[in-house]
C-alpha positions in Angstrom: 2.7 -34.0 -12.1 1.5 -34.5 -15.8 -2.1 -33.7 -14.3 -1.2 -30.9 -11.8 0.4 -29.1 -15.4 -2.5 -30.1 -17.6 -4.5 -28.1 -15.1 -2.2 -25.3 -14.6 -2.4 -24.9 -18.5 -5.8 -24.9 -18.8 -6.6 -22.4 -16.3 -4.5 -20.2 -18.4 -2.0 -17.4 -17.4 -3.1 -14.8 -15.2 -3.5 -11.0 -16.0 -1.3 -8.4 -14.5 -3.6 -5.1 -14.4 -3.0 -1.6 -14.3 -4.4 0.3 -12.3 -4.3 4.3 -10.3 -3.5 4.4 -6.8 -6.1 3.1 -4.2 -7.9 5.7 -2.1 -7.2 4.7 0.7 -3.1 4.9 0.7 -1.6 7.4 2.8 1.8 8.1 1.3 4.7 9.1 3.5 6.7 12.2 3.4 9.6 11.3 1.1 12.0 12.8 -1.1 14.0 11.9 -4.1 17.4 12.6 -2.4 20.1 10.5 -2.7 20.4 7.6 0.2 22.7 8.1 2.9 23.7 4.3 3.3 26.4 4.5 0.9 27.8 0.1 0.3 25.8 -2.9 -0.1 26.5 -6.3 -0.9 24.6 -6.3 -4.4 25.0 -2.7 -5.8 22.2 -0.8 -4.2 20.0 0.0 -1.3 16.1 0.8 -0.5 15.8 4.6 0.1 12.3 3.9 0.7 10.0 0.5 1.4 6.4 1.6 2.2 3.9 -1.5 3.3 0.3 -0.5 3.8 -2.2 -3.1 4.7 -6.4 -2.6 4.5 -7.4 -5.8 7.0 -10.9 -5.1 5.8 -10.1 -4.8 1.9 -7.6 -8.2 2.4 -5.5 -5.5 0.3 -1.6 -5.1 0.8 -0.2 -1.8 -1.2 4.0 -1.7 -1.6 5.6 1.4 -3.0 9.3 0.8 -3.2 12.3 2.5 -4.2 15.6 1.3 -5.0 18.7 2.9 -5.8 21.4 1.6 -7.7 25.1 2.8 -6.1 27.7 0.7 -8.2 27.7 -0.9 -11.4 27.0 -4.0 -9.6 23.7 -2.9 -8.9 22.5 -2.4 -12.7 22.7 -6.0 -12.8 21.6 -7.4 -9.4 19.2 -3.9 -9.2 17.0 -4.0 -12.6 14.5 -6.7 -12.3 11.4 -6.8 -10.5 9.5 -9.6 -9.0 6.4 -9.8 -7.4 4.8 -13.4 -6.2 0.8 -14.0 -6.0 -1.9 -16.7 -5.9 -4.1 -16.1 -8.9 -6.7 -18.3 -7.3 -7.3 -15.8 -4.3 -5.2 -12.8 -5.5 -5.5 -10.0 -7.9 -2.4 -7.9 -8.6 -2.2 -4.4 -9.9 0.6 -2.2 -10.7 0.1 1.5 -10.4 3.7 2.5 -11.1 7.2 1.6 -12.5 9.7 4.9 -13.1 13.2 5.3 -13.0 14.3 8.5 -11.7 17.0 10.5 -13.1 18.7 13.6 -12.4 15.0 14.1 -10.4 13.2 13.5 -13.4 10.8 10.5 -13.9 10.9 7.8 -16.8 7.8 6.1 -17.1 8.4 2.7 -17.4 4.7 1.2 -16.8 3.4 -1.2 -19.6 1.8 -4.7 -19.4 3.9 -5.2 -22.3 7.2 -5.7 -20.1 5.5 -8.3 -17.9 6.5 -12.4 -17.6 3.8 -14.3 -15.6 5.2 -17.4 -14.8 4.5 -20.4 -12.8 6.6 -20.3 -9.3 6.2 -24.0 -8.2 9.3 -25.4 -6.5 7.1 -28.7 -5.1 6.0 -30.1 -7.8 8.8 -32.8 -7.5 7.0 -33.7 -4.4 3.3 -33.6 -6.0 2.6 -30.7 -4.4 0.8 -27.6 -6.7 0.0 -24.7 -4.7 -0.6 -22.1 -7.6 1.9 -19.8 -7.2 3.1 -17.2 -10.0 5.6 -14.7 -10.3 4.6 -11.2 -12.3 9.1 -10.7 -13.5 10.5 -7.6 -15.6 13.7 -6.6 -16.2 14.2 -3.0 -16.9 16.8 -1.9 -20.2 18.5 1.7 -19.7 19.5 1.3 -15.7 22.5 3.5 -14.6 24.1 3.5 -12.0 22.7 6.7 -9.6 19.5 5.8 -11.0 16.4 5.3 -8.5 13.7 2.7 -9.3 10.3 3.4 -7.7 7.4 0.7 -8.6 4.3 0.2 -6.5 1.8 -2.3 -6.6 -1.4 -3.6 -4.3 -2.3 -7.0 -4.2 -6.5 -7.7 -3.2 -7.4 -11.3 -1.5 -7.4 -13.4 1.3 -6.8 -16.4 1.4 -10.3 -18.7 2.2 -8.7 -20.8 4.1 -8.5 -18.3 7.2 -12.0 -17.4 7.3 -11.5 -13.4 7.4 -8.9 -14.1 10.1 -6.1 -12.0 9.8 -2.5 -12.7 10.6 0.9 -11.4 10.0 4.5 -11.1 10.0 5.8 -8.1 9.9 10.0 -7.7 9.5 11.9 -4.0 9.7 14.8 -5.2 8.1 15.4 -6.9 4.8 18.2 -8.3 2.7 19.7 -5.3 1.7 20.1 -1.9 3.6 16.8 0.3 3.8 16.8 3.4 4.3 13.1 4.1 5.0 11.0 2.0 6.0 7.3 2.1 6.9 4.8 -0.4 7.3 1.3 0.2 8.4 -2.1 -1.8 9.5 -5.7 0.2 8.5 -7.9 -2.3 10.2 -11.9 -1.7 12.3 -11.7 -0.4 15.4 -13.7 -3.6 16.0 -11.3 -5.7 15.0 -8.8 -6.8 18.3 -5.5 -6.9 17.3 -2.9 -8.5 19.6 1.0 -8.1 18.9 4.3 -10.4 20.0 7.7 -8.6 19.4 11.0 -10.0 19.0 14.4 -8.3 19.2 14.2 -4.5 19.1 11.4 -2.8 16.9 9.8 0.3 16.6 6.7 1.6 19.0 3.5 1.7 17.5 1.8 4.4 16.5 -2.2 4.5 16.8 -4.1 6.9 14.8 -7.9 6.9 14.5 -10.0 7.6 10.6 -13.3 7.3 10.9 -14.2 3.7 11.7 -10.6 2.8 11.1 -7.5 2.5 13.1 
């Protein structure tokens, strides 16, 4: 364990960029109106959770919006956490602004990010390299609507350009919106299992895209 640290240490802590929006997003319609799902468990809800991932780029773009509905939620609702491999992975945020009364607060700085080391198997020698880019945001209210969005660029080597996925349409606390999207070659042969009930696909062609 000593080792797996001394290493960990050396390597030093990685860099959380900031960056604009990647080219190739296609952002959904959407509107900063108040969600209709109106209770949740922790205090608020997802009005919107937008997933796009560029097979080709081995990039995955989020763009997230949570609403805070009860004073619960300023708690349970203000932090922020993404995970990454520094190893394979490069993360970039492009935005972080609360929205209130339907006017933005910037909240993007590199100044209000904690990188820090997300190993949970170290007690069983096992380092995998896993870090967590953590904020917690000061002035939340409740009625306040958090939108960040983020990509994260690398594949894992291990796979050999082979791409798979799991892709869920529910999460831990009501969404309102969701979307989640594939931009992939037209040469690339996809093949898909469902489970339970989800959501027809939707094929659309761009160029040598799909």
């Amino acid at each position: 364990i000593l080792l797996l640290t001394a290493c960990a240490v050396e390597a030093g802590t990685p860099d959380v960029g900031i960056t604009e929006l990647p080219d190739w997003v296609v952002a959904p319609e959407h509107t900063y109106k108040k969600s209709a799902l109106k209770s949740a468990t922790d205090g608020f809800v997802y009005s919107l959770w937008n997933e796009q991932i560029h097979v080709e780029k081995g990039a995955v773009y989020n763009n997230i919006i949570r609403e805070i509905i009860s004073e619960a939620g300023v708690q349970n609702g203000s932090n922020i956490s993404v995970n990454f491999n520094p190893a394979y992975e490069k993360l970039e945020f492009h935005k972080i602004t609360i929205w209130r009364d339907n006017k933005p607060l910037n909240r993007l700085s590199k100044s209000v990010f904690k990188v820090i080391a997300n190993e949970e198997e170290l007690s069983r020698f096992l380092y995998f390299g896993n870090y967590s880019a953590f904020l917690i945001l000061d002035d939340v209210r409740k009625g306040d609507q958090i939108e960040y969005s983020y990509t994260i660029t690398g594949n894992n080597p291990v796979f050999a350009g082979k791409f798979s996925r799991e892709i869920y349409f529910q999460g831990i606390a009501p969404i309102s919106q969701l979307y989640t999207s594939l931009i992939v070659s037209k040469d690339r042969d996809l093949h898909f299992k469902d489970f339970n009930t989800v959501p027809t696909a939707k094929i659309y062609h761009m160029g040598g895209n799909m």
